[in-house]
C-alpha positions as semicolon CSV with decimal commas, in nm:
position;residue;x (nm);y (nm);z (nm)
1;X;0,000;0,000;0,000
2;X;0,131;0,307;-0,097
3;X;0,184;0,582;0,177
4;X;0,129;0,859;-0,006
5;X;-0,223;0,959;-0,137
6;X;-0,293;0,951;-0,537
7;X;-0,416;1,288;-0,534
8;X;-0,027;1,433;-0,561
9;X;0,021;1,247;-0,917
10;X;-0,266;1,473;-1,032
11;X;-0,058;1,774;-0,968
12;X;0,267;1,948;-0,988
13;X;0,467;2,219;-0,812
14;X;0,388;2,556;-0,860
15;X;0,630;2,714;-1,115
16;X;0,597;3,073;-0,997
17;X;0,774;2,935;-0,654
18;X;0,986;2,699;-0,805
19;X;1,143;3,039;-0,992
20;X;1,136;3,258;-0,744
21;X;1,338;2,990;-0,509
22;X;1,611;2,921;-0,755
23;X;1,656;3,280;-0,779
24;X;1,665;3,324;-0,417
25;X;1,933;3,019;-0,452
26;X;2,143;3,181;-0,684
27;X;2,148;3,495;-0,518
28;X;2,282;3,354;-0,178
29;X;2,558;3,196;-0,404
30;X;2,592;3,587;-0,444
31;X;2,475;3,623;-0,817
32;X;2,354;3,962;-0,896
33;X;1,999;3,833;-0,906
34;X;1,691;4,018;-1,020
35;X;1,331;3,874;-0,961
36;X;1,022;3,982;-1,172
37;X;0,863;3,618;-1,076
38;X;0,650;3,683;-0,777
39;X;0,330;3,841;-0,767
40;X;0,386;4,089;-0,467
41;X;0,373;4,464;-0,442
42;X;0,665;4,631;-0,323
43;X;0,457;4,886;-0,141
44;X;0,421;4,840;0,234
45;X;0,122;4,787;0,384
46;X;-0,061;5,143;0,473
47;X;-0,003;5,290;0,813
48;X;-0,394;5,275;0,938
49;X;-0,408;4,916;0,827
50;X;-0,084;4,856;1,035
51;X;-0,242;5,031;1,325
52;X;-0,553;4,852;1,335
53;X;-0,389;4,532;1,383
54;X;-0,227;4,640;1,651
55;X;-0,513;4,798;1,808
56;X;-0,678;4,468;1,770
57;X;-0,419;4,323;1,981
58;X;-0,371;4,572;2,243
59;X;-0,756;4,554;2,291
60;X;-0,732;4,122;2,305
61;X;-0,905;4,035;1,988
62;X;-0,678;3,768;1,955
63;X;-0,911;3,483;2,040
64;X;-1,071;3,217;1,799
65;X;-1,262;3,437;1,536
66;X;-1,566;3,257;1,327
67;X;-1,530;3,021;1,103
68;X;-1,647;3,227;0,825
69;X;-1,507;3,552;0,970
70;X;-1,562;3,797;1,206
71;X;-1,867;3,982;1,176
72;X;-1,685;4,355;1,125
73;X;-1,548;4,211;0,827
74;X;-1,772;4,045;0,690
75;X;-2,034;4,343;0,731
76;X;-1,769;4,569;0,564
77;X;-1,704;4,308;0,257
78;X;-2,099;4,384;0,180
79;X;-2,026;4,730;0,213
80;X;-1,729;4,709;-0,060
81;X;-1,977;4,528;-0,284
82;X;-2,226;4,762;-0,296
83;X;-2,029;5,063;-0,319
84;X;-1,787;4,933;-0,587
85;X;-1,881;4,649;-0,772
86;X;-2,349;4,742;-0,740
87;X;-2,371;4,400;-0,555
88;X;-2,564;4,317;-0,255
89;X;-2,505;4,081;0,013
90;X;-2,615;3,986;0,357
91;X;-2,300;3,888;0,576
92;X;-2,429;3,509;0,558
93;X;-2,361;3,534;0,221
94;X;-1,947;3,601;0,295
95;X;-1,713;3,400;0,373
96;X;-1,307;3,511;0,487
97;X;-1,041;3,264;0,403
98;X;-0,689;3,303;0,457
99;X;-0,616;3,429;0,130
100;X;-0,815;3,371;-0,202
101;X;-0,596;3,056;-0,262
102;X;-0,798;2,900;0,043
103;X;-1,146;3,019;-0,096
104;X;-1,098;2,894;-0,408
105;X;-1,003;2,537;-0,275
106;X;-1,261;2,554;-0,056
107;X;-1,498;2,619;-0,329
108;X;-1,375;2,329;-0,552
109;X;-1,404;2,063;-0,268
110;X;-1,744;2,182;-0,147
111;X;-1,928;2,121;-0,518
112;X;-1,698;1,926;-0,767
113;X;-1,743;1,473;-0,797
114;X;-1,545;1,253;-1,006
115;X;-1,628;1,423;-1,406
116;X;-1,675;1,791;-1,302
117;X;-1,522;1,984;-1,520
118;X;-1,406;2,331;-1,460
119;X;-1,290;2,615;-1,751
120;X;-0,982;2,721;-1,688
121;X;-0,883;3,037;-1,945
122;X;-0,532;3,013;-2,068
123;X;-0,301;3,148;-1,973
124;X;-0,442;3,116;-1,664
125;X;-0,293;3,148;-1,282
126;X;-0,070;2,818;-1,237
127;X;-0,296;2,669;-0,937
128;X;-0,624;2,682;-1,088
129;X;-0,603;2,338;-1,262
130;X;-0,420;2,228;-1,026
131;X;-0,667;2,272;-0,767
132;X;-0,920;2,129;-0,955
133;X;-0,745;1,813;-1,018
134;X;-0,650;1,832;-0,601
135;X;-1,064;1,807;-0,557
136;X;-1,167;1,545;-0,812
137;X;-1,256;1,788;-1,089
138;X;-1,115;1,796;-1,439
139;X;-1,021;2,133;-1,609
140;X;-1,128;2,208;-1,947
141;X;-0,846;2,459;-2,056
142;X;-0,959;2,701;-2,314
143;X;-0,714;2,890;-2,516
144;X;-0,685;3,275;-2,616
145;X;-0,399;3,485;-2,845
146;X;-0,238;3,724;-2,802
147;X;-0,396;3,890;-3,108
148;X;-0,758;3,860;-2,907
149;X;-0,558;4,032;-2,601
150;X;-0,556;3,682;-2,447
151;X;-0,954;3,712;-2,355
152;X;-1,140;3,442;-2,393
153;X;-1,402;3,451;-2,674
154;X;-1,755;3,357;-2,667
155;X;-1,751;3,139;-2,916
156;X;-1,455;2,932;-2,791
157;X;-1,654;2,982;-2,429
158;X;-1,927;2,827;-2,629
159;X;-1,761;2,529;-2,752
160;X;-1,633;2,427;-2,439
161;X;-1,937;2,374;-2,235
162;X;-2,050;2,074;-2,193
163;X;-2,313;1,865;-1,968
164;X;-2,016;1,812;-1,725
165;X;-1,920;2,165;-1,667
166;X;-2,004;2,268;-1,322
167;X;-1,792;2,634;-1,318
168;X;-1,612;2,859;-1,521
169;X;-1,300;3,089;-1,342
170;X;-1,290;3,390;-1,467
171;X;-0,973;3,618;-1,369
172;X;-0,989;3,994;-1,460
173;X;-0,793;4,159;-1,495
174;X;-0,574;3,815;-1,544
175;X;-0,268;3,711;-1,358
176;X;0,023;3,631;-1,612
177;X;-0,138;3,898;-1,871
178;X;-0,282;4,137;-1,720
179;X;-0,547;4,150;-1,978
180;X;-0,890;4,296;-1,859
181;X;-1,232;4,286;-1,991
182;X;-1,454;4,542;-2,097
183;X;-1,836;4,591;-2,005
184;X;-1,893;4,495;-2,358
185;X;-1,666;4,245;-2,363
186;X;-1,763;4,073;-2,050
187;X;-2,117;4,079;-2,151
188;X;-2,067;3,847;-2,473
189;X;-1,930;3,608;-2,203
190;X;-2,211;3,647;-1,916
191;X;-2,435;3,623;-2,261
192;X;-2,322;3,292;-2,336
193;X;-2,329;3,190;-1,940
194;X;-2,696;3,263;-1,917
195;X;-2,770;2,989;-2,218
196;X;-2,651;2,730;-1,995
197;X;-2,821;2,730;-1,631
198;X;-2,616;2,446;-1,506
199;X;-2,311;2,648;-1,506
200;X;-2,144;2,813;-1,211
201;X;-1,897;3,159;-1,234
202;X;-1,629;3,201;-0,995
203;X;-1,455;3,589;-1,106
204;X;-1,125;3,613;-0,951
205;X;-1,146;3,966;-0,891
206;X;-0,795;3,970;-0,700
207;X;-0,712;4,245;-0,922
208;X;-0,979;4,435;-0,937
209;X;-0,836;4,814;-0,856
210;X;-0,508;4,790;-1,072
211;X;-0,639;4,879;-1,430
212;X;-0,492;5,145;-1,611
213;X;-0,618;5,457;-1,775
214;X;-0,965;5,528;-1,855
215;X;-1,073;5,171;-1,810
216;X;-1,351;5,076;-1,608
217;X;-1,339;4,709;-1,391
218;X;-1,677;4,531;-1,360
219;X;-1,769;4,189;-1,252
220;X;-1,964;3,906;-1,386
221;X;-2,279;3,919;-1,174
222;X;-2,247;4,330;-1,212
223;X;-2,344;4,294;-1,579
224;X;-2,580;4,015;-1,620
225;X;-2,811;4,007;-1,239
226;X;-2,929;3,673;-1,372
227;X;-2,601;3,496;-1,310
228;X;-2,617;3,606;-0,917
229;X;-2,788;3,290;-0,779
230;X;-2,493;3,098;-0,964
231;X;-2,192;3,308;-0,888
232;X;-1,912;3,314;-0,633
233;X;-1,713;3,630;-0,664
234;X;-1,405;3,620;-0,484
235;X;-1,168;3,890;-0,395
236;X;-0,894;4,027;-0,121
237;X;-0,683;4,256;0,015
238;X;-0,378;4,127;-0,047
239;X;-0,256;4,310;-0,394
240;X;-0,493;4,613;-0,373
241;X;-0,358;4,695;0,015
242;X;0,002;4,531;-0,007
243;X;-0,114;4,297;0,237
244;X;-0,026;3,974;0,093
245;X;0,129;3,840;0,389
246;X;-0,147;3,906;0,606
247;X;-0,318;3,583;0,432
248;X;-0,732;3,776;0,391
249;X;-0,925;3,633;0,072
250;X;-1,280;3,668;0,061
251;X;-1,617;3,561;-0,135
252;X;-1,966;3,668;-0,150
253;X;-2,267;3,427;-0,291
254;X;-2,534;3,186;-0,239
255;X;-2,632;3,095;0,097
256;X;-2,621;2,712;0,050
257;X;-2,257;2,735;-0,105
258;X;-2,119;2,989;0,168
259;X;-2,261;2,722;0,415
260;X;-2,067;2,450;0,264
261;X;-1,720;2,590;0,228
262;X;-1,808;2,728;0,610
263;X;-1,887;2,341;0,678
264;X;-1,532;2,264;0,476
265;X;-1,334;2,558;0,654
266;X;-1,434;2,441;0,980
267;X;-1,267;2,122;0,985
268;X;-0,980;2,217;0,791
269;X;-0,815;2,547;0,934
270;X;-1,108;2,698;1,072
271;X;-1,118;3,092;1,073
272;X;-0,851;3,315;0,977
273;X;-0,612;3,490;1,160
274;X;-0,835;3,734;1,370
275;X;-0,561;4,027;1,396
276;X;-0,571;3,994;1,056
277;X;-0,934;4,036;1,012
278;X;-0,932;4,348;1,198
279;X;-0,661;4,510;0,966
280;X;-0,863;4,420;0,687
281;X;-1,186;4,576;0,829
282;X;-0,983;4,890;0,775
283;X;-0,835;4,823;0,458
284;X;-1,205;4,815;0,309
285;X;-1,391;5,100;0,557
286;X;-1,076;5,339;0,556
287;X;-0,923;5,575;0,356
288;X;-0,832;5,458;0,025
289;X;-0,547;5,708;-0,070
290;X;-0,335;5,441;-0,103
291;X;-0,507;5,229;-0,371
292;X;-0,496;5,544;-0,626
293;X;-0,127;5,624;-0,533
294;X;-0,012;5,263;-0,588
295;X;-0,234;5,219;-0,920
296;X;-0,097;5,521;-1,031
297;X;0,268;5,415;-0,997
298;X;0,200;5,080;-1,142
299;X;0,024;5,202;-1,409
300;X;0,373;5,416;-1,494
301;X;0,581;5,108;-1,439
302;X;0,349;4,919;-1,702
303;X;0,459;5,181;-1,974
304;X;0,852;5,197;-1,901
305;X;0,836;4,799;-1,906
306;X;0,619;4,764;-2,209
307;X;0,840;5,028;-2,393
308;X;1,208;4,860;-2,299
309;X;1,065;4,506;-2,416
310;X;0,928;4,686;-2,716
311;X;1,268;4,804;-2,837
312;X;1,400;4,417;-2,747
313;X;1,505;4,231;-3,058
314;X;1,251;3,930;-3,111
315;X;1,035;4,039;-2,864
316;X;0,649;4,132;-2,884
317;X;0,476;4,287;-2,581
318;X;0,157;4,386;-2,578
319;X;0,028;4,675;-2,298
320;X;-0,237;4,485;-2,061
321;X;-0,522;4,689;-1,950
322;X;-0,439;4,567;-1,525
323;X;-0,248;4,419;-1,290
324;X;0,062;4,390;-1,288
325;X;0,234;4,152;-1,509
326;X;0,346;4,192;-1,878
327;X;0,342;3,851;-2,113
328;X;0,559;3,887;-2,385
329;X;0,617;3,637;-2,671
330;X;0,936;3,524;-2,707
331;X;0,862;3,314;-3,015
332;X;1,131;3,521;-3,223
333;X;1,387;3,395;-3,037
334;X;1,305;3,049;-3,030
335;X;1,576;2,841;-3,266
336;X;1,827;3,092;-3,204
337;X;2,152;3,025;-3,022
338;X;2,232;3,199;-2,653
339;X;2,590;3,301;-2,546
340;X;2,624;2,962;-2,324
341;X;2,597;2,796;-2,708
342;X;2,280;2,620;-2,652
343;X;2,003;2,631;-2,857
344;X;1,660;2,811;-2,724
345;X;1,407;2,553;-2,837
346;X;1,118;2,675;-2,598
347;X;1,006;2,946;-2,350
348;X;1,140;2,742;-2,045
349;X;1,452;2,746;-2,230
350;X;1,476;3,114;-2,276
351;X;1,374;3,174;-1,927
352;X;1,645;2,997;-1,802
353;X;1,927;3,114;-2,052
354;X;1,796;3,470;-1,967
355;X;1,859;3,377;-1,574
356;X;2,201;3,222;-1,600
357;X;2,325;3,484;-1,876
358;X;2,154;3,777;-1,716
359;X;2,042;3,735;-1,379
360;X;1,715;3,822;-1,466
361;X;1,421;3,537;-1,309
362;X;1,099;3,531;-1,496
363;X;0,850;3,273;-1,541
364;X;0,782;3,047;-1,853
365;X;0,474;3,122;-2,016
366;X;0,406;2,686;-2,082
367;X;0,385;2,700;-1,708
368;X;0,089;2,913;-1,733
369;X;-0,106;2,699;-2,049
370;X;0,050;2,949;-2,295
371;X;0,368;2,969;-2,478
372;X;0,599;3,073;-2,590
373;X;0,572;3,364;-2,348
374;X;0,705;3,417;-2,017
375;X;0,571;3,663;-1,770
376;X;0,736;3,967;-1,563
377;X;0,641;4,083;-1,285
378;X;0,655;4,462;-1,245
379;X;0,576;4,545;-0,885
380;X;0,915;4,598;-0,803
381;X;1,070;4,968;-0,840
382;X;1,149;5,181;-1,115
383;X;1,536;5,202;-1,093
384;X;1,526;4,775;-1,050
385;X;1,308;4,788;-1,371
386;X;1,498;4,940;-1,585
387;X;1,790;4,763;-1,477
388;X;1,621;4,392;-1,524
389;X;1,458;4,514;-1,916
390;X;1,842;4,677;-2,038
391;X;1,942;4,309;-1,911
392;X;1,662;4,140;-2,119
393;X;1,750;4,419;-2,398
394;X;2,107;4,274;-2,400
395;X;2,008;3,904;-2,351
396;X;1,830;3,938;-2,656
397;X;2,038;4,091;-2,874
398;X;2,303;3,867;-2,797
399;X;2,113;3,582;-2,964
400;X;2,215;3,441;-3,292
């Protein structure tokens, strides 16, 4: 009998650690090492949110908090809905998990059997299929191009549905491209959704206030009201307040599946860290000064990236509309020769020729359902940026 349980040879390591430990590797070899393969902002977290946390200790909230979260926060994630995103929710419908990572997992246990499937957009966030597979589902991966902006289109969306499919993810604007959709763009999608009643929407909505410009976020159940009996939006604090190592994910939606990943939740870690819950009630009900500023300055170091990659020999970036990735295509390059004097015969191989030549970790676009791309990271400051892309400028030209 084997010891270990089946469900790991469904699965593999996530790639976006896996890089972002071999760089920190290399670096204490003492490599001049630059990482643009984690998704963190290099902001700190804001001052008030600091403070309430420790107010929330000084006064002893430190105790067990509810399973599904403290009521504070839960009252002011209904309040965040309604103000931002024209949603409403009773607190029963919310549920806090220590991070979105933890509510989506939770999600995928409490509904999927053996033959659910689950669309999964490429390129899509590395865990989603993998936490399908983890719960018993199967993901149905559904390609986009970069000529489409990497959105999914309805008629692909179409195609893919089947009597099997219990959920669609839907991640906007989308960690590795930062692509975003548009009211009228999202509404082709939610159009399609409403022809087929047996289908669930989860939005990943993680990045919800980094878009750039004029354009204008909105949410699945937002467009189409229909779709709000069958929807699990899912959001945090954790990119929008720099407060990613304060572990707060959240979700708002039907009653019966709240009560289920509550059920799941309880016996598995049961309610996140309370101190935590507290800074968060302040993140949402505070001032949010610090959302605009930090857009703002991402937004700028989207357009220094996107430039320096543009002027990169066999390079193509396109500008995404959020977050706060680029996903360039590196498919000029591929069949070319790098100074070590090996050959570059895929995106993982130009990923890690770029890191030994250059000292410059990204992460392979095939680890994300799409190649050959790789994605940067650019929530890291200006002076490191333009550093790591006059690097990538010089790994590239030096290919023959």
């Amino acid at each position: 009998m084997a010891f270990l349980a089946d469900a790991l040879s469904r699965v593999k390591p996530s790639a976006t650690i896996a890089v972002t430990q071999k760089a920190r590797d290399l670096k204490a070899q003492g490599r001049d090492i630059i990482s643009l393969s984690v998704g963190e902002p290099d902001f700190d977290t804001p001052d008030n949110v600091k403070q309430a946390a420790i107010e929330a200790i000084r006064r002893g909230d430190t105790k067990y908090p509810p399973v599904p979260g403290i009521v504070a926060l839960r009252e002011a994630i209904c309040g965040k809905f309604r103000r931002e995103n024209n949603l409403d929710y009773k607190p029963s419908q919310v549920i806090v998990g220590t991070g979105g990572k933890h509510i989506l997992f939770n999600a995928f246990m409490a509904t999927l059997n053996p033959g659910d499937e689950v669309i999964v957009v490429a390129p899509y966030w590395v865990s989603y299929p993998e936490m399908v597979a983890l719960c018993g589902g199967t993901a149905v991966i559904v390609d986009t191009h970069m000529k489409d902006g990497f959105k999914l289109q309805p008629e692909a969306l179409e195609r893919a549905i089947t009597p099997n499919t219990k959920w669609i993810v839907l991640n906007s604007p989308s960690n590795p491209s930062g692509a975003a959709y548009t009211h009228e763009e999202l509404k082709k999608i939610t159009d399609v959704l409403v022809r087929h009643p047996h289908v669930w929407v989860l939005p990943d909505d993680m990045y919800e206030h980094l878009t750039y410009g004029d354009f204008k976020f909105v949410t699945p159940a937002e467009i189409e009201p229909s779709l709000y009996d069958r929807t699990l939006t899912m959001n945090g604090v954790s990119k929008a307040y720099a407060m990613t190592g304060w572990r707060i994910g959240y979700a708002a939606g039907p009653e019966k599946l709240i009560r289920a990943m509550d059920m799941i939740q309880g016996q598995q870690t049961s309610g996140a860290c309370t101190i935590a819950q507290w800074a968060a009630v302040e993140a949402l009900n505070g001032p949010q000064d610090f959302v605009e500023t930090s857009r703002k300055a991402f937004g700028a170091r989207r357009d220094l990236v996107v430039s320096m990659l543009g002027q990169a020999k066999h390079l193509k970036c396109p500008s995404p509309e959020g977050a706060f990735y680029v996903f360039p295509s590196c498919a000029g390059a591929i069949g070319r020769k790098a100074p070590s004097g090996r050959t570059i015969a895929s995106d993982q191989d130009f990923v890690t020729e770029l890191l030994d030549a250059e000292g410059v970790a990204t992460v392979q676009g095939s680890a994300f359902g799409a190649a050959p791309n790789f994605r940067i990271s650019y929530a890291t400051s200006t002076a490191t940026l333009e550093d790591a892309c006059t690097r990538i400028q010089r790994f590239c030209a030096s290919l023959s």
